[in-house]
Structure formats: structure tokens, C-alpha cells
C-alpha positions in Angstrom: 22.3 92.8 85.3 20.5 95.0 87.6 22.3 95.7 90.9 19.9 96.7 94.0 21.4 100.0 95.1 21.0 99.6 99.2 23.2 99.3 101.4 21.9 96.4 103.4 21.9 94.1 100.2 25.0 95.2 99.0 26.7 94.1 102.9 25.2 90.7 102.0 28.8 90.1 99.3 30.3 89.2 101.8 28.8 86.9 103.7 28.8 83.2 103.7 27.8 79.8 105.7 30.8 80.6 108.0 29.5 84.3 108.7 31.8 86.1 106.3 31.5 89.8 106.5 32.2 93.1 106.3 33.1 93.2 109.4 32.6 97.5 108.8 33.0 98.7 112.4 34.8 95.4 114.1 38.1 95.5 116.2 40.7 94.0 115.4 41.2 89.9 116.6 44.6 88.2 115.1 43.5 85.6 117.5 46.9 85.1 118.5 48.2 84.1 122.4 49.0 86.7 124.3 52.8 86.8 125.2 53.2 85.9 129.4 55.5 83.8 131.4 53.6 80.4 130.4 56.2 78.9 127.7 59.6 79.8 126.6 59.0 82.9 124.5 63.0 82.5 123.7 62.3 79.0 122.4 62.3 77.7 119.0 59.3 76.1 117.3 60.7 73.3 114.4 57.6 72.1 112.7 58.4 69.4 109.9 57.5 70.5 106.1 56.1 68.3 103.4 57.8 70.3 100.8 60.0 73.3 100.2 58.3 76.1 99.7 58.3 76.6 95.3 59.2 80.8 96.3 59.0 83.4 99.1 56.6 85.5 97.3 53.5 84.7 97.7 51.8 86.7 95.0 53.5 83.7 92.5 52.3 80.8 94.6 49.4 78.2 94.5 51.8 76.0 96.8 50.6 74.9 100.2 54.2 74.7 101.7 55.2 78.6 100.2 51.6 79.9 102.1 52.5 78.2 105.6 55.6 80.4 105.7 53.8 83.1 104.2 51.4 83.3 106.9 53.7 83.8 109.5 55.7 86.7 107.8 53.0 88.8 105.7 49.4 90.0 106.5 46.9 91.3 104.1 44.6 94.0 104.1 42.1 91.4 106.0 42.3 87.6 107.4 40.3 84.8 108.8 39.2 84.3 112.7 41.8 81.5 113.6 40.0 78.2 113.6 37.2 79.8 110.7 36.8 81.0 107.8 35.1 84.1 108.7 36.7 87.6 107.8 38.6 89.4 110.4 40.2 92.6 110.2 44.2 92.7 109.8 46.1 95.9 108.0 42.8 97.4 107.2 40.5 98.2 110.7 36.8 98.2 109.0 36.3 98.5 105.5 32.8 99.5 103.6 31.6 99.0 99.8 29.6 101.9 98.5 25.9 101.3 97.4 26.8 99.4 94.0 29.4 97.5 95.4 32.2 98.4 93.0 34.0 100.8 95.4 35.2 99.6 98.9 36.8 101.8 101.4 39.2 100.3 103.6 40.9 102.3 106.9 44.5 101.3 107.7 46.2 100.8 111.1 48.4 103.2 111.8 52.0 103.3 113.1 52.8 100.1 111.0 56.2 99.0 109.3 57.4 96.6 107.4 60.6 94.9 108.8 62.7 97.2 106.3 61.3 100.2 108.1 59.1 101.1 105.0 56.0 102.8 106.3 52.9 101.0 105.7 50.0 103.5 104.6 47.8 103.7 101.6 50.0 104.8 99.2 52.2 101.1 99.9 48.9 99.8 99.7 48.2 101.1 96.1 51.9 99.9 94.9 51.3 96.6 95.7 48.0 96.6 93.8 50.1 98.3 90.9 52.7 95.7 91.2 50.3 92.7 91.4 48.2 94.4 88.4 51.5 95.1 86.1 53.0 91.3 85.3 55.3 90.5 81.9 54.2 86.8 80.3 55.9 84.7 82.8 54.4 86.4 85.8 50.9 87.0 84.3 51.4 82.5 84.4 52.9 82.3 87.7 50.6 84.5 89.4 47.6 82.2 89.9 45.2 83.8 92.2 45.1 87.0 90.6 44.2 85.7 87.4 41.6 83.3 88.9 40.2 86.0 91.5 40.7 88.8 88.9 40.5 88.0 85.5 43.4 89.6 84.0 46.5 92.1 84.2 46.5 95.9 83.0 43.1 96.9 82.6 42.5 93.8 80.3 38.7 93.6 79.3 36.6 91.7 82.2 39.4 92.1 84.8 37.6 92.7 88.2 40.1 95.0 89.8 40.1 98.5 88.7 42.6 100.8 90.4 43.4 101.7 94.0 43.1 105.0 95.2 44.8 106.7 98.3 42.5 108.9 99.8 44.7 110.4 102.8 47.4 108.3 104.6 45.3 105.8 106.5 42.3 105.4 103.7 42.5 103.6 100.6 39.6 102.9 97.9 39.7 99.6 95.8 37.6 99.9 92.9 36.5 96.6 91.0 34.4 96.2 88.0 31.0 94.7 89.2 29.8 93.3 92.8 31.0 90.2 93.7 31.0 87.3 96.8 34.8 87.7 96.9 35.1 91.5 98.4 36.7 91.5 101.1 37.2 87.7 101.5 40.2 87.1 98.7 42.0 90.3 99.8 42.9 88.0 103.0 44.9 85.2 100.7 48.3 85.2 100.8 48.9 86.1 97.0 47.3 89.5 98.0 49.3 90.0 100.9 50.6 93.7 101.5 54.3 93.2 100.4 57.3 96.4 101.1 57.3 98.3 97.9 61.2 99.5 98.8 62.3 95.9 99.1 60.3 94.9 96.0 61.4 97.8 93.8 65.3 97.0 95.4 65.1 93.5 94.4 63.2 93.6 91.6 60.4 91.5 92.6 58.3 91.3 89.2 61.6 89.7 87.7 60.1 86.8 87.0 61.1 84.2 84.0 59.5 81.1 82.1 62.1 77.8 82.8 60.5 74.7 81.4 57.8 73.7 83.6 58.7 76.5 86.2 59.9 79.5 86.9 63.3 81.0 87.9 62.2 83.9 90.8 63.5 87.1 91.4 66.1 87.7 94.2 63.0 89.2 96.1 61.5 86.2 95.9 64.5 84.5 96.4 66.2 85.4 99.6 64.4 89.3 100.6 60.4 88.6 101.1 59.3 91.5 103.4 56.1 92.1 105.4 54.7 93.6 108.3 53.8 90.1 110.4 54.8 88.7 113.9 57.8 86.5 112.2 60.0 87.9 109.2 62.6 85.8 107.1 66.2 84.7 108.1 67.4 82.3 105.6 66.3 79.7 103.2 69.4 76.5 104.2 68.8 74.6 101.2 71.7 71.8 102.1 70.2 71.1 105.3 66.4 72.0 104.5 65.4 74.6 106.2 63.4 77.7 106.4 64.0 79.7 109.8 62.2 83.0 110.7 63.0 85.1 113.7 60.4 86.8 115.6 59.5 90.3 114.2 60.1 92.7 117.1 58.9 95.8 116.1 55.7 94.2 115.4 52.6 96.6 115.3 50.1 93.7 116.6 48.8 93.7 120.5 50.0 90.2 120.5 54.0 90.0 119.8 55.4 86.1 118.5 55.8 83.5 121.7 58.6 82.3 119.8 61.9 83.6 119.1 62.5 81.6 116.1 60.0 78.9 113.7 61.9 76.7 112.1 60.6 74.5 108.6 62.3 71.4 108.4 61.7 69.9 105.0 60.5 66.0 105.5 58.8 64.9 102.6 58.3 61.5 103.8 55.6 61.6 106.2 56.9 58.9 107.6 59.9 59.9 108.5 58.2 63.2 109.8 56.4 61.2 112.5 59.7 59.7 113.2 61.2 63.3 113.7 58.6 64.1 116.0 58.8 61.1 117.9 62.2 62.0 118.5 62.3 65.6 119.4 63.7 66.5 115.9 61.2 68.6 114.8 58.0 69.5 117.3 54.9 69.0 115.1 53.7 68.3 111.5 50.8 69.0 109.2 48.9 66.2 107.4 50.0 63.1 109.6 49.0 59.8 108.0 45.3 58.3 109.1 46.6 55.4 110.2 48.6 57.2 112.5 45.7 59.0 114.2 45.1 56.8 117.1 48.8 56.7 118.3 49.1 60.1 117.6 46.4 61.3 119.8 47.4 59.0 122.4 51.1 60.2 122.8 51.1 63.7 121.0 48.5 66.7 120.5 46.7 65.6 117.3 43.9 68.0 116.0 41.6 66.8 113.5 40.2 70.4 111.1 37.1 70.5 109.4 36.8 69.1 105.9 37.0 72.5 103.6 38.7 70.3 100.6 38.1 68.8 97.5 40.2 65.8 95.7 39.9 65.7 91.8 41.2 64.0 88.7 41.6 66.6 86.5 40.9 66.1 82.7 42.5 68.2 79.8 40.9 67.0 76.7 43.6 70.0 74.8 46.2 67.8 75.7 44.3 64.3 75.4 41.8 64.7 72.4 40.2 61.3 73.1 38.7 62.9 76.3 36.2 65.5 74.5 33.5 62.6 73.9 32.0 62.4 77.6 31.0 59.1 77.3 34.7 58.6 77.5 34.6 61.2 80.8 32.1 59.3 82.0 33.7 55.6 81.9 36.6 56.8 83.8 34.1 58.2 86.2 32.4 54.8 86.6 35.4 53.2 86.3 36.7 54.2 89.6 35.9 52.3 93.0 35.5 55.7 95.2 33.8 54.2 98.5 36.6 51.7 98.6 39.6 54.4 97.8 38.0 56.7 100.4 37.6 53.6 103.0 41.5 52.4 102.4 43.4 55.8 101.4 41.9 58.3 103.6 41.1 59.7 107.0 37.9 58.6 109.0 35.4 61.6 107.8 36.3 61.7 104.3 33.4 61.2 101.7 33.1 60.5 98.4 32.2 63.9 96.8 29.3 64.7 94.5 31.1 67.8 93.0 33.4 70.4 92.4 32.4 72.0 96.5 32.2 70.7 99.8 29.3 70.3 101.4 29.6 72.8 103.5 30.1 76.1 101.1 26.7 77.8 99.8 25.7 76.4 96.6 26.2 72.7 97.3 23.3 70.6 95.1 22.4 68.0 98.0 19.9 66.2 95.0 23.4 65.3 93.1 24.6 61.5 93.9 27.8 60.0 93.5 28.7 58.2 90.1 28.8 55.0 91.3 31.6 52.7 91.0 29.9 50.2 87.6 33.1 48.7 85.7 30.8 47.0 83.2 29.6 50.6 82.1 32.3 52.1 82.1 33.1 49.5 79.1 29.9 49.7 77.5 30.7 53.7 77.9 34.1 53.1 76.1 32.8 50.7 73.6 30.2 53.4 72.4 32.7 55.7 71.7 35.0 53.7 70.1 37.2 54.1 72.6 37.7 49.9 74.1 41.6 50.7 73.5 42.3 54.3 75.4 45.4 55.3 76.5 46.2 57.5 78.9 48.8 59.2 81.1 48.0 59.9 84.5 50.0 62.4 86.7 50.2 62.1 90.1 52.7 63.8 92.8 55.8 63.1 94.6 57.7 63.8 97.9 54.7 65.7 99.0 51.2 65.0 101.2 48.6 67.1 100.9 45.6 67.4 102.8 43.4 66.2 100.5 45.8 63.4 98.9 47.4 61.6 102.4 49.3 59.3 100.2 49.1 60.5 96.4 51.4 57.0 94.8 49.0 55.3 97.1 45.8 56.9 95.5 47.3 57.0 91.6 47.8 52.8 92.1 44.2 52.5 93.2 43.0 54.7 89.9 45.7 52.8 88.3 44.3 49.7 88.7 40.4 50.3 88.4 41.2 52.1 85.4 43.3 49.2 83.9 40.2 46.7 84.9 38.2 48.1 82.6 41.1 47.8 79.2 42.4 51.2 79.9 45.9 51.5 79.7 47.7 53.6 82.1 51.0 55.2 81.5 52.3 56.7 84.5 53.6 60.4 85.1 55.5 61.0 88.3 56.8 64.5 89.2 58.0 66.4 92.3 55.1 68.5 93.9 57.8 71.6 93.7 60.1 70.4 90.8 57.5 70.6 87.9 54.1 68.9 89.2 52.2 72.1 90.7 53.3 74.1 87.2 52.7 71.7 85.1 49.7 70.6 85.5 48.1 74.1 86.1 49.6 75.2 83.0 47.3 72.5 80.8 50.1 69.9 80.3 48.8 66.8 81.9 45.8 64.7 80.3 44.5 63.4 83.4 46.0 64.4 86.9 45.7 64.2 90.5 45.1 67.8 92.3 42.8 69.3 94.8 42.0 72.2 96.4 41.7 73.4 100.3 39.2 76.5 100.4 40.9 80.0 100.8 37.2 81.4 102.0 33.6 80.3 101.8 32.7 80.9 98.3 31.5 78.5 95.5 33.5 80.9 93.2 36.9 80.0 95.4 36.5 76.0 94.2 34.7 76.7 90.7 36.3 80.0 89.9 39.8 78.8 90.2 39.3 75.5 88.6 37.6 76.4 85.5 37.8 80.3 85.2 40.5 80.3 82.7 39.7 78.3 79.7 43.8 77.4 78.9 44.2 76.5 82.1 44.5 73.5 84.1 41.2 71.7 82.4 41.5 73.7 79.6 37.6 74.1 79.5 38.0 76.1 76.3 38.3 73.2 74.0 34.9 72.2 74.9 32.4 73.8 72.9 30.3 74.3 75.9 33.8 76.4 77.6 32.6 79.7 76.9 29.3 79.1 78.4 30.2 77.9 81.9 32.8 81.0 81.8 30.4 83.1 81.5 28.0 81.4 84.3 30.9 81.5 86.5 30.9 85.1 86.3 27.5 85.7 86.2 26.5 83.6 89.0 29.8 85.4 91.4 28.0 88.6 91.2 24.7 88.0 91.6 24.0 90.3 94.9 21.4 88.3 96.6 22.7 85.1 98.8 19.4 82.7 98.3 19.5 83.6 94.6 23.6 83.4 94.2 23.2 79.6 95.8 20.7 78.5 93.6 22.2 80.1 90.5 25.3 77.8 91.8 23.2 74.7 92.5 22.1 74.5 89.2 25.3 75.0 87.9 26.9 72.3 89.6 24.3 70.2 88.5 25.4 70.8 84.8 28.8 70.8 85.6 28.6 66.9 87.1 25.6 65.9 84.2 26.5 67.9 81.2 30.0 68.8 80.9 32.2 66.8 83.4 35.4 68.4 82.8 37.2 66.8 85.8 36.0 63.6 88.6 36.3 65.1 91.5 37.1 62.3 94.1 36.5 62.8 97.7 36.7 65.5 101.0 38.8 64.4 103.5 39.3 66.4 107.1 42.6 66.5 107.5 44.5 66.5 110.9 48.0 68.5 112.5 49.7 67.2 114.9 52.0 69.0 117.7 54.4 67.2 121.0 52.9 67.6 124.1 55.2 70.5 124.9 53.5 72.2 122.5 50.2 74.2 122.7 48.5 77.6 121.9 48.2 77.1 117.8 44.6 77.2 116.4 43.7 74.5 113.9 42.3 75.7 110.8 39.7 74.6 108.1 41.8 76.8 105.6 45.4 75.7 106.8 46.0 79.4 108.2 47.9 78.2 111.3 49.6 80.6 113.7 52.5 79.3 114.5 53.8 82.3 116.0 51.3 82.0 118.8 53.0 78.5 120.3 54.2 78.1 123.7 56.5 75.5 123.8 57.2 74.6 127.4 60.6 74.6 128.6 
């Protein structure tokens, strides 16, 4: 397509409803607190985990749990304004795209180390691109966001990212293969995080191997992850459940840790998390329960995010073949009661969802309605397609809450029994978030699944693009026949320069996706909340999880 060669268009990539940009000649603004006498900076922050974390290298994870503790210990080339989603500068001090938009230019901060002493400079900047770019089988699986954000390893036809370049020590070029709404915004995810090529290279960090549903990591990922952020790694306890990071003293950032250690406690029982808390065990929590709230902001510091999520069933006719005739999509769609799922199972806010996007990204169709809840056609539906008998497994997660899914056996039970209302017969599919769910289910082995998605950064392509880019993946949109054509509107639509054009190009498309194809239901946006003691304060909440706990001041 024709690409408008000024410079003023092409700055428009990067922005978004929440004021994404290039941020070309801004200062620097971790947002963190700045270290002083209020608190006990030798004090030790526990904050109670729903899960372990599935590894310590982030470029392998699509895990929650494994990006809390990443945030504290890496930093990317770029991140996100706590308490937004807008772009802030990080490792890289401005950056700039050249007139097409396939070249950026980023300048580094100088006099940065990572906590091995590597130096941190352009050239470390181009090994980890030539690390993330260079995966075997299991690795080119694992590593989700790079497939999803770039399309493919090793020069593979399509892939967006084209090579790295170090210009001098403190300048580095990344070249991708056509304009897109991403640049700069993904660079700041945690998979892209800048990574010490010494320790990587020492511990062999692309060692990475198939086991069944998952994966067995390299000892990098294992037991040696190594950045240039305010905390870095200790030790991974896994008889007593713990991940403790110490505070990173040579860090390069105006604002050092006001912690000396944070501590993950794994708790997957929410439950007894707010029981922890309540006790001094552990000093705060993410995704508290809903009907906790009101005690919660009563005794404790409860802070309530913006919604930024999406709950979905997901659908993989590959696996299921009965679920390619959409009248059969359709009938489970009807099938559900979603006002009354949202009104019991989740948080005051939450609303039943029209599509793949919140409302609040660029792109949302406001003329799309809910499917409404209709049990009798849902039958009719089922009937038609000779379908009155369907069978079907449904996966759904345990010892994990997500913030999305407060109480996932709670929300599979309601599905459960709507679904069995109409004649549908449900054969259940339990599996640990971190023992075989996460994998399994993004690898296109579950019919119908429960899954969602918290936004990394504002950008229809960071919901759609990752749940439907890859047609073997977790919807398997390939074995549609209409696969290959929402592929390539996916890609088309992501680079469209023009904002006003690029949302209406996705408004139409979301309007095919929920009419024509329906290759998942999504459910429901929920705002989900994080909870702190009173003892604590000084952490940002954030509508893409990217919490700071480094910054706490926990009194003494």
C-alpha cells in the first residue's frame, strides 16, 4: 500500500487513545518514589503471588505471574508512564522513525550495567535482538510475543523485524519491514526486555526444550535472569514458595529501590492470600476477590485499575471439528447467560463485552450489541446443524486468579451449566495455570477454553494480533476457510499509517469478526483491583499490571 512519506504522519504510529508516542525529545520519568527518610528503605516488601512464575525469562512468557517479577528486574528499550499506558522512555532516551517508518533510531543511556557488570550499549542491544530473532522449534513455540508482534524467526517471509544496527555506542537502528501501530509501544513488554548477553551466552539462555505440554528452560532462565532494573534476582525457594529479589545497587536510574528486598510469596488461593495479609504474612496482593472489596478498602489500601481486559471462551474447531458450522459457534454464544455471570462472578464495573477489544482501545465498533442470552435459539441453532447431541470439553484453570477471571471454577460451573440447559454435554478439563494450562491451550490443544487477555499497550493489534495472528495457534483460525483472510486484514489494517483510517479499518473488522466468523465468545471486561496494608504506600496502580514495587515505602 502507499505509505505517506512525512514526518508528521509517520509520528502518528505511535499514538493511541492513551497518548502513545514517540516521545522523540522527552526525559526520562520511571515514575518511581524518590528514595528519603519516609519508610524503611532497609525493609522488605512480601506481596502474595497467585502463581509461580512458569520461568525467569521473560522473552518465553505469556504468564502474568513471570512478568510481575520481570518488571521489577529488567527494562526495555521503552516503558509505560506508571498508572498509563502511554510510552515513556527507559534504556532508550528519545527515539525517532525515518520518513517511511521502517527504520527507528533509538539513543541509549549511558553509564548503564547490567548486574553482572556487562555494559549496556548498542551493540548488547543488537544481541538481544539476535538472540530473540534466532529460536530452535521449541523456543520459536515458547516465545509468544515475538511471534505474535513479529511474525516469525530468521528472516522468515512477513516477519516485521529486520535487523538491528549499532550505529556508535549509544545509537542503535531497528529496522522492520513496513509501518506499523506497535513501534515503539511493544519494545516496552517484558518479552522484549534488554537481557545481559554475557549471562545469556554463559547459561545458555536459548536452551530451550519441548516437555509434553511445557517446556523444560535453560539454567538462564532457571536460576541466572540478568537486567539492568532497580531489583535483580536472589533465589527461586521452591519448598517454601518464594521469589526474593534484592535491591539493585548500582542502579543507573535517578530513583534507586525503597526496598531492600521484594519478596513473592506464592498463595494460589486467594482466599488464603487475604488471610495472609490480614495477618502481616505477606503485605499486599493483586486481584483480591469482589466480594472482598468493601472490607478491603475499609481496613487495607485497595486500588481499583481501569478495565484494559478482555475474558474469552476460546474455540479451536482443529481440535473440535463440530465447531466449524457457526450456527454451532453461535448456540454456545446464545447459550450463555453473560449479564447474570458478570452480575454474580465479577467486580462492580465489569461489562459484558461486544468483542475481541475493550472499549476503550481505538477501533472499538460502538454499533455491535451483545449476543444476548436466548437458550431456545441456541437449540433451534443446534438443531439446524445437526448438532442437538454436542459434546464438548471445556478447559478452564486452576490454582490461579487472573484479572480478568476472579474465580475461573466459579465461571466454568456457570458456562457449565447454561451450556448443559440447552442438551450440551460438558466434559470438564482442569489444569494448573503453570503446570500445563497456559501451554496448552496456546498451543491449539483445547476445544473450548477459558483465557483472556490484559492489554500490553493501546493497540487493536495487541488484543486481535495476538489472538488470531497465527493460524495454528490458540484458535487455530486456519482451519476456517475464511483464516487466511482475517490474517491478512490483521496485517493490513496494523499498518495503515493514518489513525481515523486504521480505527475504521478495525471497526469494520471487528464487526466481521463477531457477525461472520466468530472464532472465540469473548465474555466480559472486568476492572480489576490490588490491594496493599496500610503500612504500605508509594506503588502506582496500573491498567496494564506494570506495578512498581520497588517504589514502596513500607513504614516501620
Amino acid at each position: 500500500m502507499a505509505v505517506s512519506k512525512t514526518t508528521a504522519t509517520v509520528a502518528l504510529l505511535a499514538a493511541s487513545a492513551f497518548a502513545l508516542t514517540s516521545c522523540a525529545s522527552s526525559k526520562r520519568d520511571d515514575g518511581g518514589k524518590k528514595s528519603g527518610s519516609a519508610g524503611n528503605t532497609n525493609a522488605t516488601l512480601n506481596f502474595g503471588a497467585a502463581g509461580a512464575p512458569a520461568t525467569f525469562d521473560p522473552f518465553y512468557a505469556s504468564d502474568g505471574e513471570t512478568f510481575r517479577v520481570s518488571r521489577q528486574i529488567f527494562q526495555g528499550l521503552v516503558g509505560f508512564k506508571p498508572g498509563t499506558a502511554e510510552v515513556a522512555p527507559r534504556l532508550a532516551t528519545s527515539w525517532k522513525p525515518s520518513k517511511d517508518g521502517k527504520t527507528w533510531t533509538f539513543k541509549l543511556k549511558t553509564g548503564v550495567k547490567f548486574t553482572d557488570g556487562t555494559p549496556f550499549n548498542a551493540e548488547a542491544v543488537c544481541k538481544n535482538f539476535k538472540r530473540m530473532d534466532s529460536q530452535n522449534k521449541a523456543g520459536q513455540t515458547a516465545s509468544e510475543y515475538w511471534l505474535a508482534n513479529m511474525g516469525g524467526y530468521n528472516g522468515a517471509e512477513g516477519e516485521l523485524y529486520q535487523g538491528c544496527n549499532a550505529k556508535d555506542a549509544s545509537t542503535v537502528e531497528i529496522k522492520i519491514s513496513r509501518p506499523t501501530s506497535k513501534f515503539p509501544a511493544l519494545l516496552g513488554l517484558p518479552s522484549f526486555s534488554m537481557q545481559s548477553p554475557t549471562a545469556m551466552d554463559k547459561y545458555k539462555a536459548n536452551n530451550i526444550k519441548a516437555q509434553g505440554q511445557g517446556f523444560v528452560y535453560s539454567e538462564y532462565a532457571n536460576a541466572h535472569p540478568t537486567g539492568t532494573g532497580p531489583m535483580k534476582f536472589q533465589k527461586y525457594d521452591k519448598t517454601n514458595k518464594t521469589v526474593t529479589l534484592v535491591r539493585n545497587e548500582d542502579y543507573a536510574g535517578e530513583d534507586k529501590a525503597t526496598v531492600k528486598k521484594v519478596v513473592f510469596s506464592i498463595i494460589p488461593d486467594e482466599t488464603a492470600r487475604k488471610q495472609a495479609l490480614a495477618s502481616g504474612q505477606i503485605d499486599g496482593y493483586d486481584l483480591p476477590n469482589p466480594v472482598d472489596w468493601p472490607t478491603l478498602k475499609k481496613d487495607d489500601n485497595l486500588e481499583i485499575r481501569p478495565a484494559f481486559n478482555i475474558l474469552y471462551l476460546g474455540l479451536n474447531a482443529k481440535v473440535d471439528p463440530d465447531l466449524k458450522d457457526l450456527r454451532v459457534r453461535k448456540a454456545l454464544y446464545y447459550a450463555i447467560n453473560r449479564d447474570q455471570l458478570v452480575k454474580s462472578q465479577l467486580p462492580d464495573g465489569a461489562s459484558v463485552a461486544t468483542q475481541f477489544i475493550p472499549k476503550t482501545v481505538a477501533g472499538y465498533n460502538k454499533s455491535l450489541k451483545p449476543y444476548k442470552y436466548d437458550p431456545k435459539k441456541a437449540k433451534q441453532l443446534l438443531k439446524e446443524a445437526g448438532k442437538s447431541n454436542l459434546k464438548i470439553t471445556l478447559w478452564y484453570p486452576t490454582e490461579v486468579t487472573r484479572p480478568y477471571m476472579p474465580a475461573p471454577d466459579k465461571i466454568f460451573n456457570a458456562i457449565k451449566k447454561d451450556w448443559q440447559a440447552i442438551g450440551v454435554k460438558v466434559t470438564p478439563k482442569p489444569a494448573s495455570w503453570a503446570g500445563g494450562y497456559v501451554t496448552g491451550t496456546q498451543n491449539g490443544n483445547a476445544a473450548a477454553y477459558l483465557m483472556g487477555w490484559t492489554g500490553d499497550y493501546n493497540t487493536p493489534d495487541n488484543f486481535l494480533g495476538n489472538f488470531f495472528s497465527d493460524p495454528k495457534g490458540q484458535m487455530s483460525v486456519g482451519a476456517y476457510p475464511w483464516g487466511d483472510k482475517l490474517h491478512k486484514a490483521l496485517a493490513d489494517n496494523d499498518s495503515i499509517v493514518d489513525e481515523s483510517k486504521r480505527a475504521a479499518a478495525y471497526e469494520k473488522l471487528n464487526k466481521q469478526i463477531m457477525e461472520d466468523y466468530l472464532p472465540g465468545l469473548p465474555i466480559s471486561s472486568s476492572p480489576p483491583a490490588i490491594v496493599f496494608s496500610k503500612k504500605v504506600s508509594g506503588v502506582t496502580p496500573s491498567p496494564l499490571t506494570d506495578e512498581h514495587l520497588w517504589t514502596a515505602k513500607v513504614d516501620k
